[in-house]
C-alpha positions in Angstrom: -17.3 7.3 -2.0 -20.4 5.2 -1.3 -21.4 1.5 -1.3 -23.0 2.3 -4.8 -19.7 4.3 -6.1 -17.8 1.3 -5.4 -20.1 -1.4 -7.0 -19.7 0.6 -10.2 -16.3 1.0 -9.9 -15.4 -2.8 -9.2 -17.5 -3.7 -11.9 -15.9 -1.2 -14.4 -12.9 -2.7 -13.8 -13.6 -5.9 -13.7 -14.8 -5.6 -17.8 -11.9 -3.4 -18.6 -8.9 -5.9 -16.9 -11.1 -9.0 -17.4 -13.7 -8.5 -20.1 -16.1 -10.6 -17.4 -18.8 -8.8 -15.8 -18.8 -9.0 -12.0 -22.0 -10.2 -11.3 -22.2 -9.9 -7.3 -22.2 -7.2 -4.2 -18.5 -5.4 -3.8 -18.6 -3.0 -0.4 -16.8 -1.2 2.2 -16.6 -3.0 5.6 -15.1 -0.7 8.6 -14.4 -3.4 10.5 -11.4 -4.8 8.1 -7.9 -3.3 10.3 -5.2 -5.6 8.5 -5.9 -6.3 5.3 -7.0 -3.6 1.9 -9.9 -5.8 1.1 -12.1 -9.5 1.3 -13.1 -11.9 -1.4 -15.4 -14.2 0.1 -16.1 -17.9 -1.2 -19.3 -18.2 -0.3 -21.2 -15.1 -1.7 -18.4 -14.0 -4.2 -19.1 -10.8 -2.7 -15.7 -7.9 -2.7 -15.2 -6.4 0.7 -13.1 -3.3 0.8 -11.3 -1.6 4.1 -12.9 2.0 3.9 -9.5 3.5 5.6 -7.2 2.7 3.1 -9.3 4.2 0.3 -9.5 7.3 2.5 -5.3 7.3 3.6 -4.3 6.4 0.3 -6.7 7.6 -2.7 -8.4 6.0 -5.4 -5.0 4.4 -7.2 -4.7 2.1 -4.0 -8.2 1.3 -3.9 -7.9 0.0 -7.8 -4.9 -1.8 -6.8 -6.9 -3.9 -4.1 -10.4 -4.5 -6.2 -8.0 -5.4 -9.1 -6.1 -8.2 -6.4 -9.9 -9.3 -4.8 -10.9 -9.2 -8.9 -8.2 -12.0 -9.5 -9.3 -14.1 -6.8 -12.9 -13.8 -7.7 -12.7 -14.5 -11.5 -10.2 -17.6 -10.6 -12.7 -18.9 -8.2 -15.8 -18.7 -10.7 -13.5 -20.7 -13.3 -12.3 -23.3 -10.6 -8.6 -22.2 -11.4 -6.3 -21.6 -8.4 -7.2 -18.3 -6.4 -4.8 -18.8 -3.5 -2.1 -16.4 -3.0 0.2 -18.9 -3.7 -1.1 -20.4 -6.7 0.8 -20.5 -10.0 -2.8 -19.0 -12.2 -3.3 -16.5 -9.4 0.1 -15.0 -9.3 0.3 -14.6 -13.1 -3.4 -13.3 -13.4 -1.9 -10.2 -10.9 1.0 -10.1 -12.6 -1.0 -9.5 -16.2 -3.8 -7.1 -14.5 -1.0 -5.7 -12.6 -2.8 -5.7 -9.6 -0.6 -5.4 -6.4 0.5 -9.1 -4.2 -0.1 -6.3 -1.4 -1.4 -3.3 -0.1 0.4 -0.5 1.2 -0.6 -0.3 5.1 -1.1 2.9 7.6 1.6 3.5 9.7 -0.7 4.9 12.5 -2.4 1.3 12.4 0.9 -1.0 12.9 1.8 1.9 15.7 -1.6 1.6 17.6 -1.4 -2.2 17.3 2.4 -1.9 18.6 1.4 -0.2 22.2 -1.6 -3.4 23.3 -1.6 -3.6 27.1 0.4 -6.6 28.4 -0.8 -8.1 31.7 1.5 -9.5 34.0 0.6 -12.4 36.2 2.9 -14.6 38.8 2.9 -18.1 40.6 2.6 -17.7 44.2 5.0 -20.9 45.0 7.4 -20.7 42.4 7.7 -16.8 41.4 7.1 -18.3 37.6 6.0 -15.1 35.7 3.3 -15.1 32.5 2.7 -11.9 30.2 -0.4 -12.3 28.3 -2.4 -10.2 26.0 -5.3 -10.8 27.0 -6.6 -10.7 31.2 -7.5 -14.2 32.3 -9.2 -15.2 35.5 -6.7 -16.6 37.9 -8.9 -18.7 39.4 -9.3 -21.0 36.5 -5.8 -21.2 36.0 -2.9 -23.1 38.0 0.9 -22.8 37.7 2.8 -25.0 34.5 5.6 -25.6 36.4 4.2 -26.5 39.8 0.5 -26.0 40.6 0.5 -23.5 42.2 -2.0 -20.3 42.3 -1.1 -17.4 40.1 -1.5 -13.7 41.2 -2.2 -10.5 38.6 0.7 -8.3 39.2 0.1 -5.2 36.8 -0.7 -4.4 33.2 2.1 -2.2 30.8 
């Protein structure tokens, strides 16, 4: 499906479920990992993660432009467009849009196995797993001051 597929499709829906025309850009973005797709406030415009449409089919790709239409139309008419708004939680439940979309196992297993990197005071043997590498000369010890050494990353 392309860009131009989509636009058609969102705003197909959005008349059928909403009787308002959608009058802005709806797209897919690759770069959206956790969540099915992206209202934004600023330009109104729909992005949509391009992997889930491809996992899942077009049913789950209705179900999130029919969640990012609730937002949108709410937004437009100043209502409440949060998820945890009263007029946005009863709009989804009357479109029957989905709260949330189903996610790909593959993506919570890569997300899962992230390299931890172990570092340890030289004075006090205090050790601290991060994420992320830092540079150890920057940093000093929290419990005494002393310097920290990079052990190993898992």
């Amino acid at each position: 499906m392309t860009d131009n597929q989509l636009q058609q499709l969102v705003e197909e829906l959005s008349q059928h479920y909403f009787q308002l025309p959608f009058l802005h850009r709806a797209y897919f973005n690759s770069r959206l990992k956790t969540t099915g797709g992206r209202y934004l406030l600023n330009t109104h415009d729909i992005e949509i993660n391009k992997k889930l449409y491809d996992h899942f089919g077009i049913d789950e790709l209705k179900g999130i432009i029919l969640h990012e239409l609730c937002h949108y139309h709410l937004h437009i008419r100043g209502m409440g467009y949060k998820h945890r708004d009263r007029d946005f939680r009863e709009l989804l439940k009357k479109v029957g849009a989905p709260r949330f979309c189903s996610t790909i196992e593959e993506t919570q297993i890569s997300n899962r196995k992230k390299v931890l990197h172990t570092y340890q005071c030289v004075r006090c043997s205090q050790l601290y797993i991060r994420k992320r590498k830092m540079d150890v000369r920057k940093y000093r010890c929290s419990k005494c001051g002393g310097e920290i050494t990079y052990l190993r990353s898992e």
